[in-house]
N, CA, C and O atoms as a Tinker XYZ file with bonds, in Angstrom:
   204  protein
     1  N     19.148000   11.554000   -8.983000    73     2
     2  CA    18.419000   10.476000   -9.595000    64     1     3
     3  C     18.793000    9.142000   -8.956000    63     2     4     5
     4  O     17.987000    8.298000   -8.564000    81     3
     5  N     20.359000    9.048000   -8.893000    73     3     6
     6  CA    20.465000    7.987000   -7.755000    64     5     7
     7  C     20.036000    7.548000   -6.467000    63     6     8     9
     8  O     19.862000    6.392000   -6.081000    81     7
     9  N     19.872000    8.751000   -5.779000    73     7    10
    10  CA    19.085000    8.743000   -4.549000    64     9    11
    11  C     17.845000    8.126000   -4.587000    63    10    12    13
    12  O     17.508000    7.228000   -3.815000    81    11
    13  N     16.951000    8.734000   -5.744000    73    11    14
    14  CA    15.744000    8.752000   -5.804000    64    13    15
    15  C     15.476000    7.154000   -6.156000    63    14    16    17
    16  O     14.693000    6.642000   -5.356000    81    15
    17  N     15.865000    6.444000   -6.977000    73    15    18
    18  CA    16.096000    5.320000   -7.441000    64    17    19
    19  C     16.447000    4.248000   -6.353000    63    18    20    21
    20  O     16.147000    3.065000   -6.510000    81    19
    21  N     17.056000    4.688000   -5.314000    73    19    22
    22  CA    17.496000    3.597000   -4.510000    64    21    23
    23  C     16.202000    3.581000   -3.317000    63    22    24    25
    24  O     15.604000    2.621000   -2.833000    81    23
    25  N     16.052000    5.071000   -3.074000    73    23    26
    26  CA    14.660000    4.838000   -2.377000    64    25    27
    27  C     13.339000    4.036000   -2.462000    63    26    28    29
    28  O     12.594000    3.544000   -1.614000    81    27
    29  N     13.338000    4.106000   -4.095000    73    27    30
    30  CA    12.124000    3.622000   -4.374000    64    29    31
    31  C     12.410000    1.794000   -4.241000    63    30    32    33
    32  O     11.599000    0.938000   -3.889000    81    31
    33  N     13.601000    1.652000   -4.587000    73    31    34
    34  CA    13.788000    0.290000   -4.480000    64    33    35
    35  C     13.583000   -0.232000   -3.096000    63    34    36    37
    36  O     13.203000   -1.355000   -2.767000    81    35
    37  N     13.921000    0.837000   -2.309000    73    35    38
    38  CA    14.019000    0.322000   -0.766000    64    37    39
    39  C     12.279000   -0.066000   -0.597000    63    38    40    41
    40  O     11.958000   -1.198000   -0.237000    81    39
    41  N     11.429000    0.791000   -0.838000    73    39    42
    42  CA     9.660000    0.717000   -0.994000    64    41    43
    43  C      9.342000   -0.504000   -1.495000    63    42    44    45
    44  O      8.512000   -1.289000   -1.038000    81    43
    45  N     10.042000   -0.637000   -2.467000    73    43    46
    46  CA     9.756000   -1.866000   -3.524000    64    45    47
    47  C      9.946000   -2.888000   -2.323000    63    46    48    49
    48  O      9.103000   -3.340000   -1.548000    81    47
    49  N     11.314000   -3.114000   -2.406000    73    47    50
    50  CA    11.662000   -3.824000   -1.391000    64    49    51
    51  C     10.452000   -4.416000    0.024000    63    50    52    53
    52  O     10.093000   -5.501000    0.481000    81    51
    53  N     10.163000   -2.910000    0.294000    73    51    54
    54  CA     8.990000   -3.444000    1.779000    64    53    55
    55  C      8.121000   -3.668000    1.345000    63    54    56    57
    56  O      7.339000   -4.181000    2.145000    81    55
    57  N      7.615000   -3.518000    0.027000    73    55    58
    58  CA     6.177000   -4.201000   -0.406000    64    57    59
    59  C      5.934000   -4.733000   -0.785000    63    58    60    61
    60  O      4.729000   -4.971000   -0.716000    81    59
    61  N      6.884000   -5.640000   -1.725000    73    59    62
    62  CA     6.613000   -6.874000   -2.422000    64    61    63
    63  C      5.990000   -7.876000   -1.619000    63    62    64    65
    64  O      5.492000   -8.695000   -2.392000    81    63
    65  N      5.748000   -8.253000   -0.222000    73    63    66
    66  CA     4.997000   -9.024000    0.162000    64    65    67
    67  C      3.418000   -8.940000    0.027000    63    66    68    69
    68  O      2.618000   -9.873000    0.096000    81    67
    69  N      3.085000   -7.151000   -0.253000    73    67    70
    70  CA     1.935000   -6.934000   -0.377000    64    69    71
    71  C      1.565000   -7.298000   -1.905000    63    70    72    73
    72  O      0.501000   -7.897000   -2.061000    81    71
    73  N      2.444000   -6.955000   -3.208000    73    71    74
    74  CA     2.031000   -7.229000   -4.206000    64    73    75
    75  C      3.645000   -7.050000   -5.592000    63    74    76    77
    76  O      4.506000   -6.200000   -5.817000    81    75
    77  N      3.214000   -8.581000   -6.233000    73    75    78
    78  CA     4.493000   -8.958000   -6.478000    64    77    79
    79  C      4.760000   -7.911000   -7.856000    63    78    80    81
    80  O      5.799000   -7.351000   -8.207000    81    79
    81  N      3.352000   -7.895000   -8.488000    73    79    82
    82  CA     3.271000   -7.485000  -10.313000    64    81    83
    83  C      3.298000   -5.451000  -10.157000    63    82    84    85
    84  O      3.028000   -4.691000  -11.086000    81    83
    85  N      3.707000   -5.016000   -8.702000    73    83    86
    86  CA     3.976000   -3.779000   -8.889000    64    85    87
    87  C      5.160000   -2.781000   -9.397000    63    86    88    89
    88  O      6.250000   -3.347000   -9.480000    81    87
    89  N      5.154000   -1.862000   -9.633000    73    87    90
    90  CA     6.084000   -1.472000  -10.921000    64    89    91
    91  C      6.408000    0.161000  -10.637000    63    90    92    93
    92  O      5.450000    0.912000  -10.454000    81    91
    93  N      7.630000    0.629000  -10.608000    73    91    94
    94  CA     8.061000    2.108000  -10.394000    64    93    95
    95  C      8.262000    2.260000  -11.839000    63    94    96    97
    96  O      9.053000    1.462000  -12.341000    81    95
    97  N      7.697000    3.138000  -12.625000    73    95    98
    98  CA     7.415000    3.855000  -13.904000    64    97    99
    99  C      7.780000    5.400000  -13.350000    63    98   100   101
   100  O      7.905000    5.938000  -12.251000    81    99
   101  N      7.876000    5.790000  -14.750000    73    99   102
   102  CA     7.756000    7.401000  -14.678000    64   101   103
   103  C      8.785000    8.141000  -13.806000    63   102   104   105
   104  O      8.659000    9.165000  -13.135000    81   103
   105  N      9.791000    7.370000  -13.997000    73   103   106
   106  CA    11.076000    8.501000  -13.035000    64   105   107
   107  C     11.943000    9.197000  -14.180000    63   106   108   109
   108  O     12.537000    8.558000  -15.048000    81   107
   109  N     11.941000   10.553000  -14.076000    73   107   110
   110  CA    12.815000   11.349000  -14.829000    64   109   111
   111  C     13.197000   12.623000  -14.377000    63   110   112   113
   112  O     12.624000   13.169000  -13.434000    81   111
   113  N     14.086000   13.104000  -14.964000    73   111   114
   114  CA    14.608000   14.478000  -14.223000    64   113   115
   115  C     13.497000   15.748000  -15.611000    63   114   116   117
   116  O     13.353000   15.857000  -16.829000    81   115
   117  N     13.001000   16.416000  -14.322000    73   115   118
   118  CA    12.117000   17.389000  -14.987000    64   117   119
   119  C     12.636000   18.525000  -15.305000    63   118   120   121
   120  O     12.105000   18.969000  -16.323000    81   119
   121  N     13.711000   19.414000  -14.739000    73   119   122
   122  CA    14.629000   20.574000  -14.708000    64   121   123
   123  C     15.864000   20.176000  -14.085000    63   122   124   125
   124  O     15.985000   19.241000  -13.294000    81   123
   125  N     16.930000   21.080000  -14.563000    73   123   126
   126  CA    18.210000   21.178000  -13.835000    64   125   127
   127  C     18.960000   21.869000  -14.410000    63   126   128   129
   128  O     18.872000   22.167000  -15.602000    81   127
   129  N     19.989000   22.301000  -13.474000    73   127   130
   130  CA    20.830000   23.586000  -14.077000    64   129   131
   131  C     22.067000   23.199000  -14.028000    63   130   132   133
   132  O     22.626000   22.828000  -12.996000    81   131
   133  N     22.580000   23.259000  -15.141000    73   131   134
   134  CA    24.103000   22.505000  -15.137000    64   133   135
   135  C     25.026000   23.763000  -14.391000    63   134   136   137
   136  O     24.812000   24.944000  -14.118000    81   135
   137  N     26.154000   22.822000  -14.228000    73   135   138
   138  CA    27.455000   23.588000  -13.762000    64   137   139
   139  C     27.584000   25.159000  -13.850000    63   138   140   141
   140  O     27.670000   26.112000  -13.076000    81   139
   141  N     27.547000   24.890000  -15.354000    73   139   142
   142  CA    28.038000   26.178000  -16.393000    64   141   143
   143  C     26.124000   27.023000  -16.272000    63   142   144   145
   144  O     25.586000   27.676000  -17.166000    81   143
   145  N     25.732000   26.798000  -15.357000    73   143   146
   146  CA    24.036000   27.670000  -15.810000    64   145   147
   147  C     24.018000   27.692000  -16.472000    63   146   148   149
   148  O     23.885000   28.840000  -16.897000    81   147
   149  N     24.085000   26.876000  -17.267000    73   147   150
   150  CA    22.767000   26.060000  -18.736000    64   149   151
   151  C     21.213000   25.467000  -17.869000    63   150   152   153
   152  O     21.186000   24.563000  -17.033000    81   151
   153  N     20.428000   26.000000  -18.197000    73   151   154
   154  CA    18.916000   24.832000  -17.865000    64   153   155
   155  C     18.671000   24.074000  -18.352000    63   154   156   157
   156  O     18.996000   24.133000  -19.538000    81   155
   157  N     17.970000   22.844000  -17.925000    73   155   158
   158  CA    17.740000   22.213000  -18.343000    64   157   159
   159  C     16.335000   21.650000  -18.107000    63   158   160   161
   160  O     16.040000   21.340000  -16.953000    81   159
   161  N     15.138000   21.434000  -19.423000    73   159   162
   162  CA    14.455000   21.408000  -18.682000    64   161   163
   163  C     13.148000   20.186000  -19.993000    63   162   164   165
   164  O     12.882000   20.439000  -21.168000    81   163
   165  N     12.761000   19.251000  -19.342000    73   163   166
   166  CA    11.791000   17.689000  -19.777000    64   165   167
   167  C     11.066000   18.516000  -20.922000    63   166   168   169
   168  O     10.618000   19.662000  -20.890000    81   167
   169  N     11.087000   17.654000  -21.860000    73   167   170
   170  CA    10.404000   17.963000  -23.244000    64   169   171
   171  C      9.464000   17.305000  -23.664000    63   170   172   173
   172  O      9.669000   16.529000  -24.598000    81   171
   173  N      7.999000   17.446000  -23.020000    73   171   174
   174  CA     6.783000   16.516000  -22.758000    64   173   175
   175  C      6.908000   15.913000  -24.206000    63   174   176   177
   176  O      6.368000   14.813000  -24.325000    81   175
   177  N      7.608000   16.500000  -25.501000    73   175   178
   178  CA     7.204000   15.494000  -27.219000    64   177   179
   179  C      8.127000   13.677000  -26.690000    63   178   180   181
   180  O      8.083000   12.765000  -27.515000    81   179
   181  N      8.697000   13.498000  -25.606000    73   179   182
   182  CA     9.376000   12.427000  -25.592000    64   181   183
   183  C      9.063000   11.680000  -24.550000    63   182   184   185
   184  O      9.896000   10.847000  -24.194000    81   183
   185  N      7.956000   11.781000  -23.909000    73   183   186
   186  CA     7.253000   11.534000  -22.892000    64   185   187
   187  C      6.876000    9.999000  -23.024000    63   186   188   189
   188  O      7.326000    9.207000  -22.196000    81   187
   189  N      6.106000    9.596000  -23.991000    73   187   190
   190  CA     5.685000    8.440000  -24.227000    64   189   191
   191  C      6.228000    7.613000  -25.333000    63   190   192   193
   192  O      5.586000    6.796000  -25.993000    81   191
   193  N      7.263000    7.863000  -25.438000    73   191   194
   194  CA     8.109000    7.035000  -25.858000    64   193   195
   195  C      8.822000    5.591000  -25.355000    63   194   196   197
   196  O      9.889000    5.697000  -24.749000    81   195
   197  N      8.308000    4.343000  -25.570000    73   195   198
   198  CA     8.962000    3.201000  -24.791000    64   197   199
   199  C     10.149000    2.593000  -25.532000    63   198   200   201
   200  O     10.319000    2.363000  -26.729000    81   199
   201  N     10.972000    2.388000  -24.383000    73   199   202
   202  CA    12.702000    1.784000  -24.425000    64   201   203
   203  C     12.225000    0.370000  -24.944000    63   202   204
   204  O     13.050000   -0.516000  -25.166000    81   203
C-alpha cells in the first residue's frame, strides 16, 4: 500500500501542471493473506462510507 501510494503521488506530482482540482480516491487493499494464512478479503457493506 505504501508503494502504491507513493506512486500515485509521484503521477500527482507530474500532473498537477495539467490540472490542479485532481484527486486519487479509491485506494484500498482488496485481498491478502496474512502471515499465519488467515485471508483477508474487502467487504463491499463499507465501501461508501466517508472519513
Amino acid at each position: 500500500m505504501t508503494g502504491l501510494n507513493l506512486a500515485l503521488l509521484s503521477v500527482y506530482d507530474m500532473m498537477k501542471d495539467v490540472d490542479r482540482n485532481m484527486m486519487l480516491s479509491g485506494i484500498r487493499l482488496e485481498s491478502e493473506t496474512s502471515s499465519e494464512g488467515r485471508p483477508f478479503l474487502f467487504d463491499n457493506a463499507y465501501e461508501n462510507i466517508n472519513f
